[in-house]
N, C-alpha and C positions, 0 to 999 in steps of 0.2 A: 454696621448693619442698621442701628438704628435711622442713622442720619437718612441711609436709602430709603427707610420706611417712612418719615416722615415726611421725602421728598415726594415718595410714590403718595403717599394719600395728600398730597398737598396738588397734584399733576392730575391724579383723580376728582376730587373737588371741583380742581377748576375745567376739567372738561366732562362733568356730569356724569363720572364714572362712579357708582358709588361701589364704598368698598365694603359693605356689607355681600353684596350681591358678588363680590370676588371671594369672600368667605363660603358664600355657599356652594362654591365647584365643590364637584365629587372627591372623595378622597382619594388617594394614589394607590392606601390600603385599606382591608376590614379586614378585623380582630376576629378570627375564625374561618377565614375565606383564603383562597391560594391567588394572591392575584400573578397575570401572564400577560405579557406582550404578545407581540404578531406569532413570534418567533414560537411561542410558548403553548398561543393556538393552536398552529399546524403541529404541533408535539402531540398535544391533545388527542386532537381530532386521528393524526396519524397511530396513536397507540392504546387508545381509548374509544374500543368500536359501539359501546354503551353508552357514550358522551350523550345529553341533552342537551342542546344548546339552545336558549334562550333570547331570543329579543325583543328587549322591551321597550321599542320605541314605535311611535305611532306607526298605524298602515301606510301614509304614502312614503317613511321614509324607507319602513319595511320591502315597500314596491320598488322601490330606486335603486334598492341593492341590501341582500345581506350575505351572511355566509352561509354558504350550501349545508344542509342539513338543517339550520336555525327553525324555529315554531316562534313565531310573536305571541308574547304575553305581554302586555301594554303593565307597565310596575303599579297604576291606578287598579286593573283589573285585579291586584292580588289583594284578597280580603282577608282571607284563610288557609289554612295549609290545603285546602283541598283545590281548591284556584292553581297550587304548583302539583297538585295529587293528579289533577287530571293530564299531565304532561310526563310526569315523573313518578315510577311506579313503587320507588322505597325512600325510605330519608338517607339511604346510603348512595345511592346511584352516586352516578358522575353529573354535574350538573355545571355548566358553563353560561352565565350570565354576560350581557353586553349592550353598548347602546351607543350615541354619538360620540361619548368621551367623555374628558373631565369636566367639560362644560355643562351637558344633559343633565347626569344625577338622576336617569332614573335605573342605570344598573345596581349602584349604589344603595338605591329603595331598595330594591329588589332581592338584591344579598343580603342586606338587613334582615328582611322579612321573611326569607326564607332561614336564617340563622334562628331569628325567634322560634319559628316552625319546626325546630330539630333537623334543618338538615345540615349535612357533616362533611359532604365529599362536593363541594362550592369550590368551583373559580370563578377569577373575577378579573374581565378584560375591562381594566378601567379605562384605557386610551383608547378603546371601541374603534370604532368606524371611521374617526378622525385616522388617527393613525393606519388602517386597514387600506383605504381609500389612498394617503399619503404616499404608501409602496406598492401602491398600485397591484393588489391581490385581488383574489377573483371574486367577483360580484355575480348571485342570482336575483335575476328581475322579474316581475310579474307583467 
């Protein structure tokens, strides 16, 4: 393993890839958050008729497509618990976070800061949109 790793940043190096910036994709998990695949969305959504679901990525990706139900909270807009207060009306609710994918990072803000904030009943669709988009599921446009 390590030999791959030294090959991968030796192949990064030389084509400008730096590997700091491959450190910083989103995590797969957070420590307090339930993360879910596609599969694990439509679970959600289908049995959790109080789900909030969250997207935090900028307006025009928001316009391009998200998932029916979704409210954009852009992850920069959250400063304080009251930035997810005005969306989500207890720290227990259901609360479904998401955004491009592992790439983005800003669902990952997102569930962070809301975990700081006390809340307790966080998923977390870390392969977002990449993945959504992939299987070809349903997109609302503006």
């Amino acid at each position: 393993m390590n030999t791959f790793l030294s090959l991968f940043a030796g192949f990064a190096m030389a084509f400008g890839v730096s590997t700091a910036s491959i450190a910083d994709s989103a995590p797969m998990e957070i420590e307090g958050a339930v993360t879910v695949d596609a599969e694990g969305v439509i679970d959600l959504i289908m049995s959790t008729p109080d789900l909030i679901i969250l997207d935090t990525r900028r307006q025009a990706d928001f316009d391009n497509g998200h998932i029916e139900g979704a409210v954009r909270l852009l992850n920069t807009d959250i400063e304080s618990s009251a930035d997810i207060a005005a969306h989500v009306s207890s720290l227990e609710d259901p609360i479904l976070f998401y955004c491009n994918g592992l790439n983005c990072g800003r669902a990952s803000d997102a569930v962070r800061k809301a975990l700081e904030f006390g809340y307790t009943n966080i998923h977390y669709y870390a392969l977002g949109m990449a993945e959504w988009r992939e299987l070809g599921l349903p997109l609302i446009t503006n």
